[in-house]
C-alpha positions in Angstrom: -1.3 15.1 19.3 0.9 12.0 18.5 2.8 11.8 15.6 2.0 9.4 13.1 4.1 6.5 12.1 6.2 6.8 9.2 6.7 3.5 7.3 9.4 2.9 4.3 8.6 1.6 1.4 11.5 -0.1 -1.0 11.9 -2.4 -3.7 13.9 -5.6 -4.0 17.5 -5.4 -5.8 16.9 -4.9 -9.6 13.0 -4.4 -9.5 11.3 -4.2 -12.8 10.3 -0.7 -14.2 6.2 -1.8 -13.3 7.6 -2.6 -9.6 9.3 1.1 -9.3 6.4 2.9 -10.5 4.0 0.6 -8.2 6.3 2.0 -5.4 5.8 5.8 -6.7 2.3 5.4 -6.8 1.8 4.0 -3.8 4.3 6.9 -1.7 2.1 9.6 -4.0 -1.5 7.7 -2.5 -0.8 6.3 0.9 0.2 9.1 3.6 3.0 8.9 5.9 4.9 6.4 3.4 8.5 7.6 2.9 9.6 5.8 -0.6 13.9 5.3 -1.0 15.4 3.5 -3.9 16.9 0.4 -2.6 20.3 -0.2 -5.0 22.9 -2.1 -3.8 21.6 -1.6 0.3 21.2 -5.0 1.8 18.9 -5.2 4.5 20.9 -3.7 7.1 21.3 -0.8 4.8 17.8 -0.3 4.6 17.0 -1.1 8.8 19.8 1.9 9.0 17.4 4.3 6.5 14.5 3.4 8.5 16.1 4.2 11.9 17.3 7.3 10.1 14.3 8.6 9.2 12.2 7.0 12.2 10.3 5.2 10.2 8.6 2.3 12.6 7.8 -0.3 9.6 9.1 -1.3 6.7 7.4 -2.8 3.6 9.4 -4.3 0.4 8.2 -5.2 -3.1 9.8 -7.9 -4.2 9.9 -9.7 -7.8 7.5 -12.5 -8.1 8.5 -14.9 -10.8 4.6 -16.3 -11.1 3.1 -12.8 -11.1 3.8 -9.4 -11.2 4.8 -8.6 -7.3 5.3 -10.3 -3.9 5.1 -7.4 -1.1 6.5 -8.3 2.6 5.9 -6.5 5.8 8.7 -5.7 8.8 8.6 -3.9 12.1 11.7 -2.0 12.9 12.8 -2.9 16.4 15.6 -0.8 17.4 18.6 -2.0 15.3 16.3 -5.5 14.2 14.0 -6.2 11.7 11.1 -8.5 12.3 8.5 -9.8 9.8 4.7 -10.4 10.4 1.9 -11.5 8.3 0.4 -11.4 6.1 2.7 -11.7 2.7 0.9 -10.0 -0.1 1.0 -11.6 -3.7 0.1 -9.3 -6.5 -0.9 -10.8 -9.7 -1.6 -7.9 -11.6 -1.6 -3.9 -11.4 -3.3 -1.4 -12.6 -1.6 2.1 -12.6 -2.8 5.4 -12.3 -1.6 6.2 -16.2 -4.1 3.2 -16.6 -7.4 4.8 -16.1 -9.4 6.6 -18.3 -9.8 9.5 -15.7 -6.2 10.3 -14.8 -5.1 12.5 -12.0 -2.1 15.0 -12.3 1.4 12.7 -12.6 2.8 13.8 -9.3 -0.5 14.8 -6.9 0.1 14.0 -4.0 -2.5 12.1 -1.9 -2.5 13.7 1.7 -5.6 12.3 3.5 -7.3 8.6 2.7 -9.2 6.5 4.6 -10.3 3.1 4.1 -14.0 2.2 3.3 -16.4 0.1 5.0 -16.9 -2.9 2.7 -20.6 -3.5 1.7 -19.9 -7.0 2.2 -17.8 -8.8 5.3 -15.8 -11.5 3.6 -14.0 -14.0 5.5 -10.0 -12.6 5.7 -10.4 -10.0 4.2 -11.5 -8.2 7.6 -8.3 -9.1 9.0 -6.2 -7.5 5.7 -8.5 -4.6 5.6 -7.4 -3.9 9.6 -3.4 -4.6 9.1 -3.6 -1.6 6.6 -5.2 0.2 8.8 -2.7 -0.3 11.4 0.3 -0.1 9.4 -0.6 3.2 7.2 -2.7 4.7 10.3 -5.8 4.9 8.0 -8.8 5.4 9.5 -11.6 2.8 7.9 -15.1 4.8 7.3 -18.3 4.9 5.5 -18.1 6.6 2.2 -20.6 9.3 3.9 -18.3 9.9 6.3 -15.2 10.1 4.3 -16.5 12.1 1.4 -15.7 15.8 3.0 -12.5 15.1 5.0 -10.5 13.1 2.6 -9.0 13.2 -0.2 -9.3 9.6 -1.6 -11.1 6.4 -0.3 -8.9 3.0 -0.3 -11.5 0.1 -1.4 -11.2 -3.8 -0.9 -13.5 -6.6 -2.6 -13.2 -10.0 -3.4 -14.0 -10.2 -7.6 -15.5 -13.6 -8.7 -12.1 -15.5 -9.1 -11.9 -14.7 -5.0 -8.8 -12.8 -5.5 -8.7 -9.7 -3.4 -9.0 -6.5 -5.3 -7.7 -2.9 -4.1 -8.2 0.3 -5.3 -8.1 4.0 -4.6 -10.8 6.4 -5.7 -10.7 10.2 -5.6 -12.9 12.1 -3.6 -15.6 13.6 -4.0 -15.9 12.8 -7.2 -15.6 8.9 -6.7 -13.8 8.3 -9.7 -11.2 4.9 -9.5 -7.3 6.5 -10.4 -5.6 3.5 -9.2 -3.7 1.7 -8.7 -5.5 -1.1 -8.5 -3.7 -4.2 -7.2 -5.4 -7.9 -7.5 -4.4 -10.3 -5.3 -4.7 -13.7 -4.9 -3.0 -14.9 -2.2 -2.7 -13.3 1.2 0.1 -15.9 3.4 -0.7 -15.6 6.6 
């Protein structure tokens, strides 16, 4: 059986407090994401982690002076970095302390898949398939998610046309978050 990719997650230097617990939640909900604290490393410092812990992409949360976050994808080619599409803008987040139905501070997330959307909306297919690809989540119907996994991983477009994202726990079905709104995806 192959092993699945491991992908680092990091901030940018000096990352708000709402950034750093973005990045926790995210390492507690997405599998196979190994989370480091970023400090002083520059870029090369981080490529070295990644090679280090053979992690095969990287993905940084960066500050966003017009919202709250601005979150960039990388490929680790041996001892190079190399960027690809799309770059994520978050306007607002949602965390799990948040929600009305909290889950345990600390649980863990070990299986989620990624819901079939109800509705096909233009881009958002693409998205939807990168985060497949980069996580290794498989995308299912609810029906068929509901006994093997732990949490489903839903996109939408609200009425603004930003792109929403959240997690809900199975089976229950209840949102925990985070929820992420975005409203521009760079391609």
């Amino acid at each position: 059986m192959a092993k699945p990719q491991r992908v680092l997650l990091t901030t940018s230097r000096e990352p708000t407090q709402s950034i750093r617990t973005l990045c926790r939640e995210l390492s507690l909900t997405l599998p196979n994401v190994i989370r480091i604290n970023r400090g002083k490393l520059n870029f090369e410092g981080i490529l070295e982690e990644a090679l280090k812990l053979n992690a095969e992409k990287i993905v940084v949360v960066n500050r966003w002076k017009e919202g709250f976050a601005k979150i960039e994808f990388f490929e680790v080619k041996q001892e190079e970095r190399k960027s690809f599409s799309p770059t994520v803008y978050v306007h607002s987040v949602r965390l799990r302390k948040d929600f009305e139905n909290q889950i345990s501070k600390g649980r863990k997330t070990m299986s989620v898949a990624i819901a079939i959307p109800s509705k096909e909306t233009f881009g958002l297919k693409a998205f939807e398939n990168l985060i497949s690809n980069l996580f290794n989540i498989h995308v299912l119907s609810i029906e068929e998610a509901i006994n093997d996994y732990d949490a489903i991983m839903k996109f939408f477009v609200d009425l603004s046309d930003q792109v929403i994202v959240t997690f809900e726990i199975l089976p229950e079905m209840i949102e925990v978050g985070p929820q992420m709104k975005l409203p521009y995806l760079v391609w």
